[in-house]
TORLUM-929980 format. One record per residue: residue in three letters; z, y, x of N, C-alpha, C in turn; residue number from 1. Coordinates in Angstrom, 3 decimals, decimal comma. Layout:
<atoms>
 resn     n_up  n_north   n_east    ca_up ca_north  ca_east     c_up  c_north   c_east resi
  ALA        Z        Y        X        Z        Y        X        Z        Y        X  NUM
...
</atoms>
This chain:
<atoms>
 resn     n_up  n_north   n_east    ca_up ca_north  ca_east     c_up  c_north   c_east resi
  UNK    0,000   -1,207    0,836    0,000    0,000    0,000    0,000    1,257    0,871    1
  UNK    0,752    1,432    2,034    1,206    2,508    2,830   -0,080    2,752    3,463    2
  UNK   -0,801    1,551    4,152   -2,368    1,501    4,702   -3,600    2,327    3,750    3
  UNK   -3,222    1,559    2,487   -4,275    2,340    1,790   -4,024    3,493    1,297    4
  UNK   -2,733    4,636    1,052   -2,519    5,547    0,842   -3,063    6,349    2,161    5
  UNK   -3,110    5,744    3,451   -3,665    6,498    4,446   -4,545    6,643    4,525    6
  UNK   -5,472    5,388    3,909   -7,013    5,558    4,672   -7,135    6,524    3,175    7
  UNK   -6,676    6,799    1,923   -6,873    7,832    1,180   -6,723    9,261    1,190    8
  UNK   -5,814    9,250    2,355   -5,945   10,983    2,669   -6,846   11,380    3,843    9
  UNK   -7,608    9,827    4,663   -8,295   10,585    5,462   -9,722    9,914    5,319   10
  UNK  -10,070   10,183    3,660  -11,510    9,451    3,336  -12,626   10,258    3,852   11
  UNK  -12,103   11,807    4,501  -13,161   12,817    4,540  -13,389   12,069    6,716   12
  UNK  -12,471   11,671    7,295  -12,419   11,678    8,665  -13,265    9,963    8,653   13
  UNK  -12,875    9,410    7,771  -13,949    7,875    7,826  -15,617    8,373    7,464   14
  UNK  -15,504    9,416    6,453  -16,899    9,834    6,511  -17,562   10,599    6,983   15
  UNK  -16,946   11,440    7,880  -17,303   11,615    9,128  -18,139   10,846   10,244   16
  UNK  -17,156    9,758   10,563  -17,779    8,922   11,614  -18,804    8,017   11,246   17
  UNK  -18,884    7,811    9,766  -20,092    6,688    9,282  -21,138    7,513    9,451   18
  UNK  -20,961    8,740    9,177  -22,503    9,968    9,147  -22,990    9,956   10,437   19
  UNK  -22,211   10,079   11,440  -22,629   10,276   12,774  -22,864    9,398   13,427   20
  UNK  -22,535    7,961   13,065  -22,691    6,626   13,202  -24,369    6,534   13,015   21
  UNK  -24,520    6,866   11,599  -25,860    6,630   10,999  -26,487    7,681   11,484   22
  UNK  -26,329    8,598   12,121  -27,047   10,361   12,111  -27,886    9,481   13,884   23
  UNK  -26,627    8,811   14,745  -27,369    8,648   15,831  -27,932    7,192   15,597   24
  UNK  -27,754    6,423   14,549  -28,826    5,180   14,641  -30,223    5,674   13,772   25
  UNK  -30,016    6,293   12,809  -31,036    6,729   12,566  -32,139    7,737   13,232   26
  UNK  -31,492    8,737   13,354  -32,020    9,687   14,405  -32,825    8,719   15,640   27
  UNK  -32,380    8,121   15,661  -33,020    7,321   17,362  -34,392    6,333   16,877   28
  UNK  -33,947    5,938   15,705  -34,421    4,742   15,391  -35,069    4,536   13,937   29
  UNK  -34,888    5,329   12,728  -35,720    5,264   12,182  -37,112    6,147   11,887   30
  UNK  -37,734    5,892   11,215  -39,542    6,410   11,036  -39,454    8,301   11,342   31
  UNK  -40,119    8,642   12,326  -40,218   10,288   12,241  -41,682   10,907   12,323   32
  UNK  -42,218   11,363   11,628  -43,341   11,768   11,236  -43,771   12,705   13,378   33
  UNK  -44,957   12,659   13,248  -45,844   12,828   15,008  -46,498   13,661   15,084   34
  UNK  -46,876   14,193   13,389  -48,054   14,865   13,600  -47,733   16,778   13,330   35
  UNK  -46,541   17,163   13,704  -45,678   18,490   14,423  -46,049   19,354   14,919   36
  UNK  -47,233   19,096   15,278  -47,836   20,376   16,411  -47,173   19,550   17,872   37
  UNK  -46,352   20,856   18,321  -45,591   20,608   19,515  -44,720   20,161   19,644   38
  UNK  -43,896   19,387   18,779  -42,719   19,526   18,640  -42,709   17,672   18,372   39
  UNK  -43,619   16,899   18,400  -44,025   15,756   18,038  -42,658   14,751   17,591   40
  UNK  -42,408   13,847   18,638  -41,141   12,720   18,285  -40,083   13,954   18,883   41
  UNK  -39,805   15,206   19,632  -38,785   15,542   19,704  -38,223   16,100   18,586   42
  UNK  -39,190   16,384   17,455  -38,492   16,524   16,699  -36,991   15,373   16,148   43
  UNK  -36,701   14,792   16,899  -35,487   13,723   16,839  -34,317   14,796   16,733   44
  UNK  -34,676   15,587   17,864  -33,125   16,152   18,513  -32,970   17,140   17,326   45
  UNK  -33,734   17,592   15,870  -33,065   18,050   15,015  -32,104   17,525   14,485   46
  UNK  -31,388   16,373   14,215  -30,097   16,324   13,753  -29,560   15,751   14,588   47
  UNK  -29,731   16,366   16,285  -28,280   16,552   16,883  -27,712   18,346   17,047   48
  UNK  -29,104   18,600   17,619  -28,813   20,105   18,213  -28,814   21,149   16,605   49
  UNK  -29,560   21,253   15,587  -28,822   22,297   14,528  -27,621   21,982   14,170   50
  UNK  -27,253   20,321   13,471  -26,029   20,726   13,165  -25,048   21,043   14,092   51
  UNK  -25,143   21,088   15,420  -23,831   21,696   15,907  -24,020   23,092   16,187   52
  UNK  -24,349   23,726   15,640  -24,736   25,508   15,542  -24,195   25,839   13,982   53
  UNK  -24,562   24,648   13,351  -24,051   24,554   11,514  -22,349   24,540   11,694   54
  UNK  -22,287   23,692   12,326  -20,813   23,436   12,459  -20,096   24,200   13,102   55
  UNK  -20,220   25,083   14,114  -20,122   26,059   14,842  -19,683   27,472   14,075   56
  UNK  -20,917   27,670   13,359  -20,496   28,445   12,359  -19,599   28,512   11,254   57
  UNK  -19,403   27,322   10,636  -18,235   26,778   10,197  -16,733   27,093   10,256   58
  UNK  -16,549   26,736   11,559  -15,401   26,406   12,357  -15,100   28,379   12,566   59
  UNK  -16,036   28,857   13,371  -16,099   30,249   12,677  -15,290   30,782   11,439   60
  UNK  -15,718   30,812   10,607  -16,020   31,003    9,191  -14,259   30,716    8,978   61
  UNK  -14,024   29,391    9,638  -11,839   29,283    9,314  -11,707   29,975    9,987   62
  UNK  -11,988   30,156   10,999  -11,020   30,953   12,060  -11,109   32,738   11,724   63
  UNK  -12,046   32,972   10,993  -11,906   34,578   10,247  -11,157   34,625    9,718   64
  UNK  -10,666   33,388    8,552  -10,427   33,215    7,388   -8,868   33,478    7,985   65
  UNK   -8,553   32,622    8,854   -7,104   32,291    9,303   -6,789   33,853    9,919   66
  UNK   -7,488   34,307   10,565   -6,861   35,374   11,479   -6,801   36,725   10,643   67
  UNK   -7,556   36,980    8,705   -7,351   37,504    8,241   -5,229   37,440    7,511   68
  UNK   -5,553   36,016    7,335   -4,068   35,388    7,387   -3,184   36,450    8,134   69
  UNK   -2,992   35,703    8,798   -2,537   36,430    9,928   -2,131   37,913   10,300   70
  UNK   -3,119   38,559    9,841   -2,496   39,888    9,960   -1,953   40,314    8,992   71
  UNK   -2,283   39,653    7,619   -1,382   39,856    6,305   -0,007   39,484    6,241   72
  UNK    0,564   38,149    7,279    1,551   37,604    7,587    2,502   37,529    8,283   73
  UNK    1,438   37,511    9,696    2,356   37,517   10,980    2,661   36,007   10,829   74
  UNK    2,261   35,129   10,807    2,572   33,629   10,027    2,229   33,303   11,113   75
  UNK    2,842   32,775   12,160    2,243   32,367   13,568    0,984   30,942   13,552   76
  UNK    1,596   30,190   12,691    1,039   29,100   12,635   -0,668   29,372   12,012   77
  UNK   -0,501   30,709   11,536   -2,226   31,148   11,092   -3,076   31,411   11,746   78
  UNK   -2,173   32,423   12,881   -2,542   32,028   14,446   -3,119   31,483   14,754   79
  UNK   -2,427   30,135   15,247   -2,436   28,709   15,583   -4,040   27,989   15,266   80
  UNK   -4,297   28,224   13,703   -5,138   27,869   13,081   -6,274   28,610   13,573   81
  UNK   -6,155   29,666   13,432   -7,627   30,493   13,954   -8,128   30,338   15,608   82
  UNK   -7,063   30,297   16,045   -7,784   29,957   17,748   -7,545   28,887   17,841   83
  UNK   -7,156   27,642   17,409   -7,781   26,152   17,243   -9,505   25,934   16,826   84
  UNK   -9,441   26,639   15,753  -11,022   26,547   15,267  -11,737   27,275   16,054   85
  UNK  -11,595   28,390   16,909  -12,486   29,201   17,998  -12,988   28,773   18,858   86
  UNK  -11,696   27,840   19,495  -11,834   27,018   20,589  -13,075   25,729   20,504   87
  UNK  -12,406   24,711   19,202  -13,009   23,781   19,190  -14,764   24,087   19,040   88
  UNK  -14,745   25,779   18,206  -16,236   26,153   17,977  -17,180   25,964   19,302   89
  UNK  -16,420   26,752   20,320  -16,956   26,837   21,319  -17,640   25,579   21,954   90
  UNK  -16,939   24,712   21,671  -17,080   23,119   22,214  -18,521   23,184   21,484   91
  UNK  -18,421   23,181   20,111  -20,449   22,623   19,383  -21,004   23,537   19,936   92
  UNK  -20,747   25,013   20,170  -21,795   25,473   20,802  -22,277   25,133   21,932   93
  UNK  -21,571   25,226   23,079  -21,697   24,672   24,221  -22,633   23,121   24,028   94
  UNK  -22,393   22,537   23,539  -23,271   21,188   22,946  -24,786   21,585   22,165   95
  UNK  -24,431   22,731   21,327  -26,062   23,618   20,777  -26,562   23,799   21,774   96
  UNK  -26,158   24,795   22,622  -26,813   25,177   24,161  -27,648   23,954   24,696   97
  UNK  -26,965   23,022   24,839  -27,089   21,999   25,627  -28,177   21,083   25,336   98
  UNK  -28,227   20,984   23,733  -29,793   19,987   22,910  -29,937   20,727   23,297   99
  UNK  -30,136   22,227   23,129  -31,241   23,040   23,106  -32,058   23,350   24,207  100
  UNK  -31,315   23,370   25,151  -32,487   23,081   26,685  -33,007   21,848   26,494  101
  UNK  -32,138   21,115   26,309  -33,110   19,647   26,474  -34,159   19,609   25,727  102
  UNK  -34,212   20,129   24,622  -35,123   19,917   23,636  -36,114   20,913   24,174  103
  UNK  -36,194   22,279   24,702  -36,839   23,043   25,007  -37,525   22,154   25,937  104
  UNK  -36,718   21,769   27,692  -37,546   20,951   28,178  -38,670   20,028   28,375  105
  UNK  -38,557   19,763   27,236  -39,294   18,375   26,380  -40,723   18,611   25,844  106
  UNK  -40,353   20,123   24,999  -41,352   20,792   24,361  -42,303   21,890   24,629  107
  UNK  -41,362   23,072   25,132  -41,842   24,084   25,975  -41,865   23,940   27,789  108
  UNK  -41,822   22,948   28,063  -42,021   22,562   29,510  -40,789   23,461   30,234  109
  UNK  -39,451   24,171   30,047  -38,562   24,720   30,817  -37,663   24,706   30,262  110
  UNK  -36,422   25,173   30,787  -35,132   24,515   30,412  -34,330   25,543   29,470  111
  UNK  -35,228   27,063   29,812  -34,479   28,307   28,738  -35,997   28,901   28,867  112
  UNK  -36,283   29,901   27,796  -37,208   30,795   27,492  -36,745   32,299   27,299  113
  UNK  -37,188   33,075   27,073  -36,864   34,714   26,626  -37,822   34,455   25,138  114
  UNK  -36,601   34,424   24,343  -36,549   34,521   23,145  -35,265   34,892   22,615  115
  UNK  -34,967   35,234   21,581  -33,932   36,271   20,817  -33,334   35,391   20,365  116
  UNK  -33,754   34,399   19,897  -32,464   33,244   19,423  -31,277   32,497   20,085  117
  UNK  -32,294   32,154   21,837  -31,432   31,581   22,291  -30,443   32,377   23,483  118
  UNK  -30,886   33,728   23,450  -30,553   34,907   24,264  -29,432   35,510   23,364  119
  UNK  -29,543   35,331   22,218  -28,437   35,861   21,454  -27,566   34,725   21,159  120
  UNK  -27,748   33,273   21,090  -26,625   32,456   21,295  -25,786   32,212   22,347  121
  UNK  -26,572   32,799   23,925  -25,852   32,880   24,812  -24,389   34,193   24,981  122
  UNK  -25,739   35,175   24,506  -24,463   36,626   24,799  -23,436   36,237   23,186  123
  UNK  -23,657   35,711   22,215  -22,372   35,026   21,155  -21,708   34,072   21,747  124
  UNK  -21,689   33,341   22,614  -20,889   32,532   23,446  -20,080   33,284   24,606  125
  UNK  -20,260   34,028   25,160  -20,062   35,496   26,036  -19,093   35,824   25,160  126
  UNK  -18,925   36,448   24,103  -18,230   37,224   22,936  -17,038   36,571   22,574  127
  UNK  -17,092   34,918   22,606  -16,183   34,263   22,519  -15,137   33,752   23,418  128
  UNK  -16,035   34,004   24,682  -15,448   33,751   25,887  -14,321   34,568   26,559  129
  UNK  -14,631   36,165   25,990  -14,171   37,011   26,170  -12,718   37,034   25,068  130
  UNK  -12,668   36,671   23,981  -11,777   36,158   22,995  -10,739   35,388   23,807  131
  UNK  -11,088   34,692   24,624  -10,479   33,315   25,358   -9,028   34,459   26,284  132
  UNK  -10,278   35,345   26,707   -9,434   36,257   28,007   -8,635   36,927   27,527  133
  UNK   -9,441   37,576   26,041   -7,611   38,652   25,587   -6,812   37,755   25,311  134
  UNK   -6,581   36,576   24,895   -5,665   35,697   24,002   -4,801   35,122   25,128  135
  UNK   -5,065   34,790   26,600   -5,188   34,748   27,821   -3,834   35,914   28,638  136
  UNK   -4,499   37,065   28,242   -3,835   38,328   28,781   -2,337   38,994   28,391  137
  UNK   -2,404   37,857   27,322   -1,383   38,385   26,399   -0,327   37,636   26,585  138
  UNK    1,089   38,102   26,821    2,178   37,153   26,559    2,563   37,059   25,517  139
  UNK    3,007   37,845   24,671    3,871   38,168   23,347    3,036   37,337   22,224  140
  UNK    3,576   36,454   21,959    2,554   35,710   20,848    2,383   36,582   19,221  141
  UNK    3,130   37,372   19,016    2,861   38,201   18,042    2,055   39,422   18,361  142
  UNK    1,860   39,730   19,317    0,799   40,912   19,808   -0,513   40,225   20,490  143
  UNK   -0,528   38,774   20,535   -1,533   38,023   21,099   -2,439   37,681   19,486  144
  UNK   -1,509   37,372   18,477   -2,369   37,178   17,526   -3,097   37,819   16,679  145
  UNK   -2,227   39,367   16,906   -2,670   40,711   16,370   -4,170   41,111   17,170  146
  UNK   -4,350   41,436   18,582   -4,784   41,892   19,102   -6,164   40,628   18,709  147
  UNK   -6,471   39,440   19,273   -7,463   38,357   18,926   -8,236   38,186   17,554  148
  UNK   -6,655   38,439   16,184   -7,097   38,305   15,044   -8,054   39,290   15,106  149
  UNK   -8,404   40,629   15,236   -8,657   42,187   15,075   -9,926   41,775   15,841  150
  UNK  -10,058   41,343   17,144  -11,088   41,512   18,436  -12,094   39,889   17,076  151
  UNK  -11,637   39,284   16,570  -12,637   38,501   15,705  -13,020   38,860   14,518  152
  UNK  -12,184   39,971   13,871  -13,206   40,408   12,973  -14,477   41,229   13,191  153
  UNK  -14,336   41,485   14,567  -15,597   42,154   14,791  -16,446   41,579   15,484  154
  UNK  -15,858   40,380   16,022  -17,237   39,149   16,673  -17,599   38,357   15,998  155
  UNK  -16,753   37,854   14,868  -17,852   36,805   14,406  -19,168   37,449   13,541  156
  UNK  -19,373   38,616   12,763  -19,918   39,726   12,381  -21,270   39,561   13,803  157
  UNK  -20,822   40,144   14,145  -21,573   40,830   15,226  -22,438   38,955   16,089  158
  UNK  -21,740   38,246   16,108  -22,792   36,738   15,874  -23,406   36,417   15,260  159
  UNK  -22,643   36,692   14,013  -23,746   36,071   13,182  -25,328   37,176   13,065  160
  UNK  -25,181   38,451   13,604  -26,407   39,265   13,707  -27,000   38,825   15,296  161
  UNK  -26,094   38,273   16,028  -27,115   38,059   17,346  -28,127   36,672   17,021  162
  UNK  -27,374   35,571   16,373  -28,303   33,993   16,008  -28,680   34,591   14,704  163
  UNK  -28,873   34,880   13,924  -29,459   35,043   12,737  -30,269   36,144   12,537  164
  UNK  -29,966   37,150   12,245  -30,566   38,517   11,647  -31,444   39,120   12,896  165
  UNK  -30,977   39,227   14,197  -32,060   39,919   15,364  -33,056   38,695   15,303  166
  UNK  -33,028   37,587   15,372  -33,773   36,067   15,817  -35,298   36,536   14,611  167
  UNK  -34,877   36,992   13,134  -35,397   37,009   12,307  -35,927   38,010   12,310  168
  UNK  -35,706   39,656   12,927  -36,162   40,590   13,011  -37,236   40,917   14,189  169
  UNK  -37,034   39,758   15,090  -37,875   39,807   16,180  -39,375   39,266   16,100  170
  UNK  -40,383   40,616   16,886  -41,810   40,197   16,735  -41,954   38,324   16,669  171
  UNK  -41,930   38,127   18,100  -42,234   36,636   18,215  -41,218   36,135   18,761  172
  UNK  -41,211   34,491   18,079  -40,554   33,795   18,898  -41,048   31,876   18,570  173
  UNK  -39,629   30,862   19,208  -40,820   30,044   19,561  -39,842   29,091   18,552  174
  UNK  -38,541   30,074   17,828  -37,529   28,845   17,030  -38,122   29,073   15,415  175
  UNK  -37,809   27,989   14,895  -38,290   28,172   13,273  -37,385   29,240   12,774  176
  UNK  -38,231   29,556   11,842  -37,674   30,441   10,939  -36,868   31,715   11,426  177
  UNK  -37,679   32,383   12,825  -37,362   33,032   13,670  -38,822   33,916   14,040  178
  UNK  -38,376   35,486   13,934  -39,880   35,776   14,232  -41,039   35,574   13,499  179
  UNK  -42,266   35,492   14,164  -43,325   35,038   13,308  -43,435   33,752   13,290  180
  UNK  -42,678   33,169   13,328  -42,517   31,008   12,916  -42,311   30,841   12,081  181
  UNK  -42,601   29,532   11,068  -42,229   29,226    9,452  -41,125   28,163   10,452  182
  UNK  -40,362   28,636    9,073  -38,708   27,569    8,976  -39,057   25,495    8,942  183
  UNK  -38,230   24,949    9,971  -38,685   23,545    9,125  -38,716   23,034    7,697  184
  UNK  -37,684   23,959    6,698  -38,175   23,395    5,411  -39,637   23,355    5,109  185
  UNK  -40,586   24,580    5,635  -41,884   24,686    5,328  -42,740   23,651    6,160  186
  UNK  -41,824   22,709    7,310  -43,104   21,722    7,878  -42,905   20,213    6,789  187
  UNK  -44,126   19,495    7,096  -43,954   18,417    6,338  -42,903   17,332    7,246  188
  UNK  -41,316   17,277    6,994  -40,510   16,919    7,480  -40,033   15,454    7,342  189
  UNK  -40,959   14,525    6,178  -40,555   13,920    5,549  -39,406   13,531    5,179  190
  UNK  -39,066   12,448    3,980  -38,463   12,488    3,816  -37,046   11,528    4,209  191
  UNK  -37,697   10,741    5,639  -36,927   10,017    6,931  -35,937   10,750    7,346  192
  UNK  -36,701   11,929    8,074  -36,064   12,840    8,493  -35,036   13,374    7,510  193
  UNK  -35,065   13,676    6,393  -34,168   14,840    5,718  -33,119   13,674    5,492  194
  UNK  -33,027   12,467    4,953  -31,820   11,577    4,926  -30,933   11,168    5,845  195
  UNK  -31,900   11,437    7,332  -30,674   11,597    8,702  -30,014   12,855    8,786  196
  UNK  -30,929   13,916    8,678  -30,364   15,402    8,785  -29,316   15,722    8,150  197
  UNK  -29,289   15,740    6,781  -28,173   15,996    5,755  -27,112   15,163    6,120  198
  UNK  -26,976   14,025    6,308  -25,610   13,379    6,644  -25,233   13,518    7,837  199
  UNK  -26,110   13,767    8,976  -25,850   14,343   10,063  -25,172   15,733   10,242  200
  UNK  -25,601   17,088    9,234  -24,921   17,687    9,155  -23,413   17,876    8,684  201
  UNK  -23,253   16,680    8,029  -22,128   16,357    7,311  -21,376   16,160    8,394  202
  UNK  -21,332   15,202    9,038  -20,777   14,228    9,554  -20,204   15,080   11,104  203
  UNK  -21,071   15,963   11,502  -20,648   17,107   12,867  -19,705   17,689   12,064  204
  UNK  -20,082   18,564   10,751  -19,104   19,306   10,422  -17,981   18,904   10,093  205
  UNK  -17,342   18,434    9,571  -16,207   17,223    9,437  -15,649   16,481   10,319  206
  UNK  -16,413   16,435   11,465  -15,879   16,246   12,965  -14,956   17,328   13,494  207
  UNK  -16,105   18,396   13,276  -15,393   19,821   13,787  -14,268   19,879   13,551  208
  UNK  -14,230   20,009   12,209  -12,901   19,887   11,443  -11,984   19,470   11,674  209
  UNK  -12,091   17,877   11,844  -11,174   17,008   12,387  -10,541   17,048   13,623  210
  UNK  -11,198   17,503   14,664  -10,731   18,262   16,132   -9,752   19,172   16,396  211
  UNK  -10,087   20,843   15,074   -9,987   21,687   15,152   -8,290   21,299   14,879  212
  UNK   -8,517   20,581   13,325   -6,725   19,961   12,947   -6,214   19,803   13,834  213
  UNK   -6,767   18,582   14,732   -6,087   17,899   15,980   -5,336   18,983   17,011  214
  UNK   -6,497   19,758   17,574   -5,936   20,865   17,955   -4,675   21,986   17,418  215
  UNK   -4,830   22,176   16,170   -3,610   22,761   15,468   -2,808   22,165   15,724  216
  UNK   -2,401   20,920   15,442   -0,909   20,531   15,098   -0,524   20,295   16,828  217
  UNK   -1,873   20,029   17,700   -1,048   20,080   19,104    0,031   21,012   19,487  218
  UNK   -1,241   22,398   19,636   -0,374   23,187   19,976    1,307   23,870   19,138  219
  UNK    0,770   23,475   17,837    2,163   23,786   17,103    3,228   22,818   17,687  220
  UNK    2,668   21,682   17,684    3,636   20,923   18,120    4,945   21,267   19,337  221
  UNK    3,837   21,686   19,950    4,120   22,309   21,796    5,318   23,662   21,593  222
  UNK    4,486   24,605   20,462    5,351   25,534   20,459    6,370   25,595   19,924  223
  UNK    6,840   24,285   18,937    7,843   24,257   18,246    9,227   23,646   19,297  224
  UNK    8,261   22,730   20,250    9,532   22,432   21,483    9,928   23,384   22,351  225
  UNK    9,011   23,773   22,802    9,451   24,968   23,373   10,463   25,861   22,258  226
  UNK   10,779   26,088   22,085   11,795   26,992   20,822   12,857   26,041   20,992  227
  UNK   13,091   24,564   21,095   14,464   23,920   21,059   15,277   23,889   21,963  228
</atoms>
């Protein structure tokens, strides 16, 4: 009974790992349409390298949420929550970065290009990095969460216009739905592809998630001994 009350509160962390289970057997291994232009069988590395930019953003998206907390509160543990999810963000990006040369490699024959998408995911990784250093600089954990909460309402903003809105405003470029490029919904993606993708996106994001927790209750953990 105690077993199955567990695996019931963590039905979202089992479906997690079946997605990503299936995201990389499928992805590798079942039918992917060739006829892409340039982008032929690499089109594979779409459901590794978007969803962790999906998820990224995500993980984002709590950590605003929390650090708005936070200044309404002073609730340390909201804190806690928001630079858990920053951190762990950083991790999918760093992993976005990472398909994303490879995949560039593959396709555009080099490992980075001058384009606005991936020039603005770098200097948004920069932005976060810099997050790392005030949070870093700070002793006073109540003036550490003030000062970080405040320095992220104005970066995640200001990201989401470096990967999104400049990428889209820019003459040319070489990412979908970027520039003068049509989005992959508009290529014929079939419909192989879209049944790995979608659960693949699932399955990163819900990872994220699951990390980000992990990370929370660490450090709470940590800070609650320290106090005894």
């Amino acid at each position: 009974m105690l077993a199955f009350e567990e695996m019931r509160k963590s039905w979202w962390k089992i479906l997690s790992v079946v997605c990503i289970v299936y995201a990389i057997i499928g992805g590798l291994l079942m039918p992917a349409p060739d006829d892409i232009g340039i982008l032929a069988k690499t089109i594979r590395n779409l459901h590794f390298h978007v969803p962790m930019w999906f998820t990224m953003i995500v993980l984002l998206v709590v950590s605003y949420i929390y650090g708005i907390k936070f200044l309404s509160s002073n609730n340390l543990a909201h804190d806690t929550m928001s630079s858990s999810f920053v951190k762990v963000s950083m991790l999918f990006g760093l992993m976005g970065l990472a398909t994303g040369s490879f995949w560039a490699r593959f396709t555009w024959g080099t490992w980075w290009i001058e384009d606005a998408k991936l020039n603005g995911a770098a200097i948004g990784m920069l932005i976060y990095i810099a997050y790392y250093i005030l949070r870093n600089s700070i002793e006073d954990e109540v003036k550490r969460g003030k000062f970080s909460s405040v320095y992220n309402l104005f970066a995640f903003p200001l990201y989401i216009v470096l990967i999104i809105v400049i990428p889209r405003l820019a003459e040319t470029s070489l990412h979908p739905a970027s520039g003068d490029t049509i989005g992959f919904s508009s290529l014929d993606l079939d419909n192989n592809l879209r049944k790995v993708f979608y659960l693949a996106t699932v399955g990163w994001i819900l990872l994220g998630v699951w990390i980000a927790t992990l990370k929370y209750r660490l450090i709470e953990l940590i800070r609650k001994n320290e106090k005894i």
